[in-house]
N, C-alpha and C positions, 0 to 999 in steps of 0.2 A: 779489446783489440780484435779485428777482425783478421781469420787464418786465414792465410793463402794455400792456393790451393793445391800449390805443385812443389810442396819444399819435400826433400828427401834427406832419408835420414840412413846413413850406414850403421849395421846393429854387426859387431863382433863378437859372437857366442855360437860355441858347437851344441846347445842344448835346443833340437828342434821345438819342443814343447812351449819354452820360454820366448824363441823366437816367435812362433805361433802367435802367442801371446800378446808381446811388445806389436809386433806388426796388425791387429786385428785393434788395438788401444790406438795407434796412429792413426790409425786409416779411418776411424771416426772424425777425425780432427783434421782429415784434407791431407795427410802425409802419404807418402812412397817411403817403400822401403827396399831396402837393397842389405843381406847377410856375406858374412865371409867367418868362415869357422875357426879361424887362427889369425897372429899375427901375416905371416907370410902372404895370404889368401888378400889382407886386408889391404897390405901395400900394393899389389899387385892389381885392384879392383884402383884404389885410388891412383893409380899412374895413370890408367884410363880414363877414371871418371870424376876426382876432383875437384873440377869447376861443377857438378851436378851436387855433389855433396854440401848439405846443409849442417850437419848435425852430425856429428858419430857417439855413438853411446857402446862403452866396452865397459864387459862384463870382468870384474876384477879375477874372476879364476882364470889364470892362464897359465899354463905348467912350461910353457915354451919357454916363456921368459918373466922378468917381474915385471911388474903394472906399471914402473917408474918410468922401464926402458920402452914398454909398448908406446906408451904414451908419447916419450921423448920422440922415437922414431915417424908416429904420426903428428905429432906438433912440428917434425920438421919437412917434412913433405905437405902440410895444412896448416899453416903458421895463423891462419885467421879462423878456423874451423872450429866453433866450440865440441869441445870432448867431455862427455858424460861419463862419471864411473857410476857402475854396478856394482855392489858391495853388499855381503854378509854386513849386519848389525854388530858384528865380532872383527870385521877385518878394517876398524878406525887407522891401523898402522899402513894398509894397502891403500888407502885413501889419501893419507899425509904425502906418502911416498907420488902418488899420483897425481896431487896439486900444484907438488915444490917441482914436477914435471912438468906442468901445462895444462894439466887437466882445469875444466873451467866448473863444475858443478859434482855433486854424486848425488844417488837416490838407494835407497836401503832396501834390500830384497827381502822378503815379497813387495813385487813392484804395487804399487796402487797407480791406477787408472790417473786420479786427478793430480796427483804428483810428479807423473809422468809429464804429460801435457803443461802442467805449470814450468818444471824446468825445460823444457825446448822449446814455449813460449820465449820466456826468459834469455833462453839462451842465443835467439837468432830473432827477436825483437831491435829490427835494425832502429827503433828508436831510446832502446834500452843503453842508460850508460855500462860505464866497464869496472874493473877491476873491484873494487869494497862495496862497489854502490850496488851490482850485482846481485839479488836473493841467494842464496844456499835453500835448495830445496830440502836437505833436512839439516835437524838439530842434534846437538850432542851435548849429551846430559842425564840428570836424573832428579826423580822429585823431590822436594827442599820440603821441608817443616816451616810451622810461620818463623820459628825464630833464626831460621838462615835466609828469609824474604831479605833481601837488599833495597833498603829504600827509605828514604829520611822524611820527605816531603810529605805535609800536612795532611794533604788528600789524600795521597797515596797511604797511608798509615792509617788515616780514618777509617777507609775502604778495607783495608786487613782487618781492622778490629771489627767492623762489623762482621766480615767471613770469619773471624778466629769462634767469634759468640752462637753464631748461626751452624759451626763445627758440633758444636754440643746436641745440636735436636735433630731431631729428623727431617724438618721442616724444606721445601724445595728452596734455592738457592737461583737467580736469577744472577750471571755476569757480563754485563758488558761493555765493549771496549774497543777501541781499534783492532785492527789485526796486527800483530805481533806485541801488544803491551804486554804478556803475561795473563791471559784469563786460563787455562789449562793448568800451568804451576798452583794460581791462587785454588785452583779445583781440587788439585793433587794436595795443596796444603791442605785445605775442608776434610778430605778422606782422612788424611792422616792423625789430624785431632780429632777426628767422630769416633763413637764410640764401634764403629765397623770396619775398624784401620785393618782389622785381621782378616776383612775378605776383600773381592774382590774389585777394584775399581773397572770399570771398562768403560772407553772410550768411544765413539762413536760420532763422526763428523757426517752430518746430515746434510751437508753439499755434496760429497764427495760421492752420494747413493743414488744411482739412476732412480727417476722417480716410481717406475712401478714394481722399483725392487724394495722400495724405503719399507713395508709392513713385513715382507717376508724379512730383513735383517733384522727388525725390531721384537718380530712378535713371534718367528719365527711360520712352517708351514709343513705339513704333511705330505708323506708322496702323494704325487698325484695331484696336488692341489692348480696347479697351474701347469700349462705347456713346459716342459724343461724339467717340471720338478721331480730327477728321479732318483730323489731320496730324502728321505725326513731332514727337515733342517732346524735347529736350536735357535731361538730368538737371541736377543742381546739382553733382553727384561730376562728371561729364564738363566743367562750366564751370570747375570748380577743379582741375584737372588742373596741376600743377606747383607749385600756388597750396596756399591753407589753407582751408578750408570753417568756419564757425563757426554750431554746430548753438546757438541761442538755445531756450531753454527745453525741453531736451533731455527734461527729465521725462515730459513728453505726448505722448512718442513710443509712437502704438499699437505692439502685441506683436509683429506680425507683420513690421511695419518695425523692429522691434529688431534681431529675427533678423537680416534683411537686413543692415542696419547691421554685427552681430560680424563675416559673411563680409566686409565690404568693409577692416574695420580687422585684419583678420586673412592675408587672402590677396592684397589692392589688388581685388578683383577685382566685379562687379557685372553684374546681366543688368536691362536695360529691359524693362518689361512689353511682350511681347508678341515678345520678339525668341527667336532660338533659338543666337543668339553671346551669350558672353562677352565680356565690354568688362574692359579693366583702366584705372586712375585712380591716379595717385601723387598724393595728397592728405596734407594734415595735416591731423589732424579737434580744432579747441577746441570743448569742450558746456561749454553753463552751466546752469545752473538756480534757482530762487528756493527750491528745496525742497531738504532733507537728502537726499541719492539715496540713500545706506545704510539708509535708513529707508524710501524705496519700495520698496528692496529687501527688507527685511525682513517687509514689509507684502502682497509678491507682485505689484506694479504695475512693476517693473524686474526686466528680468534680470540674475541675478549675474555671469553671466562677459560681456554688455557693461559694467557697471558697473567692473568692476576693468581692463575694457580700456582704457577712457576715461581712469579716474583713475589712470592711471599715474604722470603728477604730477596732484597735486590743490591748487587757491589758494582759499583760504577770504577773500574781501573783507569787512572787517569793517564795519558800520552805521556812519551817519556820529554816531549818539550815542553811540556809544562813542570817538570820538574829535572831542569838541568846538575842541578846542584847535587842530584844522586849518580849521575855521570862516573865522576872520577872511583868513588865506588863500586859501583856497578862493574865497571870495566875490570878493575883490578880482580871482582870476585868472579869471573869469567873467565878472566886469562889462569885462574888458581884451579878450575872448572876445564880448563882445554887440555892443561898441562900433565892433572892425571890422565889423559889419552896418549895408547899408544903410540909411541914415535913421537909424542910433544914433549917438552922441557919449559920449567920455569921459565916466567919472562916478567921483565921488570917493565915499566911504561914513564917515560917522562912527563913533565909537568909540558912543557909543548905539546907532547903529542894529546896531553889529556885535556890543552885550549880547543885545541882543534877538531876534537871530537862535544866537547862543551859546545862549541859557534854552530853545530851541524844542526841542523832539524829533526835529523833521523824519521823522517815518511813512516819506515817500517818499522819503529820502535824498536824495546829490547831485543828482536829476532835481528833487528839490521845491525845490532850494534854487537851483538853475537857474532852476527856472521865476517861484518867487518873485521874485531878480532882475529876471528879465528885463520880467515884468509893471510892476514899479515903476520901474526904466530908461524903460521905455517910459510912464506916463505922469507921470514928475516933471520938474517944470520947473525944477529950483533947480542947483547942479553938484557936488552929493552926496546922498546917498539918506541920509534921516533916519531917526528909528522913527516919524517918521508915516506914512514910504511903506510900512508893514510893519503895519498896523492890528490887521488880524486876530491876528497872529501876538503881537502885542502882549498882545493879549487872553488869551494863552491862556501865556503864559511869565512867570515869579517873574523877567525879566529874565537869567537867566544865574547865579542865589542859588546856591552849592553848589559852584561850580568853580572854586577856587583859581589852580588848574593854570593857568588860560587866561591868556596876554598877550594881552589885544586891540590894544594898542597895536603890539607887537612880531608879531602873524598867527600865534604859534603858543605852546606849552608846553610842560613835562615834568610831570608825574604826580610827586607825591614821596612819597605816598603810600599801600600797601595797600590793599586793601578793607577789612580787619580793623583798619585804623585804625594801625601800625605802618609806620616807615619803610622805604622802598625799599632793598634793597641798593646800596651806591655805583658799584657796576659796571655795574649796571642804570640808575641816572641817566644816568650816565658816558655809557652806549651810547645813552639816550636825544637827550643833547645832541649827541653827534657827528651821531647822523641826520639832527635836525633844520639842524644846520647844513651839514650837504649838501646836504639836501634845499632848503633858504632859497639857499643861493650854487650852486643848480645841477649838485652835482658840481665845481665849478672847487677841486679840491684845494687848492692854493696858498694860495688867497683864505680858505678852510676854517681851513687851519693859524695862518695870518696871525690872523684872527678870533678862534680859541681860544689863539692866543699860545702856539704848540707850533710846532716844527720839523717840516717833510716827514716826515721818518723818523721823530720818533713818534706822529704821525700813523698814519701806515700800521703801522706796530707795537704802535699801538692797536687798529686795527681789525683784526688778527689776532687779537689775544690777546681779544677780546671777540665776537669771529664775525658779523662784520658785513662785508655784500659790498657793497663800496663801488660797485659796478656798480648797485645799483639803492639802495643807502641811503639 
């Protein structure tokens, strides 16, 4: 989407530093910015200037009053105005309290640059729908083990087994997938079962890195080594030293740090700009990406021999509408996931409302169907979420019309048949339902066999003879 040039944004925060900040990150992206240090300041600026105002972003510390009433009070003098919270990682409760007010987004301090600009995009994207269909620029959560992954569906299960296998060596680890399927979780699974669980995982999204800053993050750099640099700086290869590094959106990795990149996954080894030692780094490197990498490759935008370094195993996460049928799952294990947060409570979900989240496409995958949750958690008052909490989404789904497959009742299904309109081989059912009933009883074998009215041992003599690794099935 192309920014215009003249949208303004009201920042409510008495921290000059942070304002600095925010205002120096806008104003790359074509914004104005206008500050007021308190509530009182803010209403008084908006009496005047209201119709200028695009965007307000309030920083959830405010001792004047709570973030519920700030908000309230600007939602009613700006009833169309999206409101950004600023939030502490710790203040999920100031956040609840700020959405069931009006608030339309939040973003987690320490601000990051492309986070920022993603939600005010988002937020004032007069082509953007409203309410669940909306992004949430962050997430709330924690990293899962393969055996709490939620997901029944053939491919999807496939795609774990091969990360649960690929967990055990050191070997790079190639994920890709739309954006929002989960490639991060399956990454955070990999760390978790490798035998380096005990150190450090670090993260790193190589979009989100001006490009001539992408080597001094990676590899770190010396004082003095460039205009600006004054003071030594630690790579991210040097923080994850025994640890796993997980390169997020590896695609946008400019050329010159590619190269970089092959010597370090090739020799351990790396030089910081500006030093005249070699450093060595025992890392595991996972890269994901939203794009086909064999096809940047092919394109000339990646290099071949880091490509085939990387994907030495490769997980393909499949779309969550290709596997509707983990829906009604998925959901339930989410809202159990929102509930332990501050200020949330259990919440039950109907079989309606779980049609109508089934019929939906979900573009964003598991992040949209997250956020969607979580928005309607947050403002329903009844102690299950209906398909009136899901409006939009409502609007735009035949219900769930066309999907046989799906148990709503029961959170998952089997596929019985073809694309070409012909039945499934029975060994392919077969393999289907043991998965899912792994997948449903956790791996608790016993409980498994019990359930499909099989003994242990053919059980496991099943899942030989049909190739299925009970370790992540």
């Amino acid at each position: 989407m192309a920014r215009e040039a003249t949208r303004m944004l009201l920042l409510i925060d008495d921290e000059p530093a942070q304002a600095r900040l925010v205002g120096a990150i806008a104003a790359r992206a074509g914004w104005r910015m206008l500050t007021a240090p308190d509530q009182a300041a803010a209403l008084a600026l908006l009496a005047r200037e209201a119709a200028r105002i695009d965007a307000i972003l309030l920083d959830s510390w405010a001792p004047e009053a709570p973030c519920g009433e700030i908000v309230g009070a600007l939602r009613d003098m700006c009833p169309l105005t999206p409101i950004l919270m600023l939030a502490a990682s710790s203040s999920v409760a100031a956040v609840v309290e700020a959405m069931r007010a009006g608030a339309t987004d939040f973003l987690v301090k320490p601000i990051a640059p492309d986070r920022l600009l993603a939600a005010l995009d988002a937020a004032t994207d007069r082509r953007a729908t409203t309410g669940e269909l909306r992004p949430l620029t962050e997430k709330i959560g924690h990293a899962l083990a393969f055996d709490e992954v939620v997901g029944s569906a053939s491919d999807f299960r496939a795609a774990l087994a091969i990360a649960a296998k690929a967990a055990r060596a050191r070997v790079p680890v190639l994920i890709e997938g739309e954006s929002g399927v989960g490639k991060e979780v399956v990454a955070q699974a990999i760390h978790a079962a490798s035998p380096r669980a005990k150190r450090p995982l670090i993260v790193v999204n190589c979009g989100a890195i001006p490009a001539n800053l992408v080597e001094s993050e990676l590899f770190g750099h010396e004082k003095g080594a460039f205009t600006g640099a004054f003071d030594r700086h630690v790579g991210k290869f040097q923080d994850a030293d025994g640890g796993t590094l997980f390169l997020d959106e590896i695609g946008e990795l400019p050329f010159d740090a590619q190269v970089k990149l092959l010597r370090v996954l090739q020799s351990g080894e790396f030089q910081p700009l500006g030093s005249r030692g070699v450093r060595h780094s025992d890392v595991r490197v996972i890269a994901a990406t939203n794009r086909t990498l064999i096809d940047e490759v092919s394109a000339g935008r990646f290099r071949e021999d880091l490509y085939y370094r990387l994907a030495v195993v490769q997980v393909v996460i499949p779309p969550l509408r290709r596997r509707p049928a983990d829906i009604p799952a998925l959901a339930r294990h989410l809202l159990a996931r929102i509930a332990r947060q501050p200020g949330m409570r259990d919440l039950g979900i109907t079989d309606e409302a779980l049609r109508v989240l089934i019929g939906y496409a979900w573009p964003g995958n598991v992040r949209q169907l997250q956020n969607a949750l979580f928005r309607a958690a947050v403002l329903c008052e009844g102690d299950a979420l209906t398909a009136t909490d899901f409006p939009h989404i409502a609007q735009q789904t035949l219900g769930g019309a066309g999907r046989p497959a799906v148990g709503v009742g029961g959170g998952a299904g089997v596929t019985l048949f073809e694309p070409n309109g012909h039945m499934r081989p029975l060994d392919a059912i077969e393999a289907d339902v043991i998965r899912l009933a792994i997948g449903h009883y956790r791996g608790r074998m016993t409980e498994v066999a019990r359930r499909l009215g099989i003994g242990r041992s053919t059980l496991y003599r099943k899942l030989g003879e049909l190739g299925i690794d009970n370790a992540a099935a």
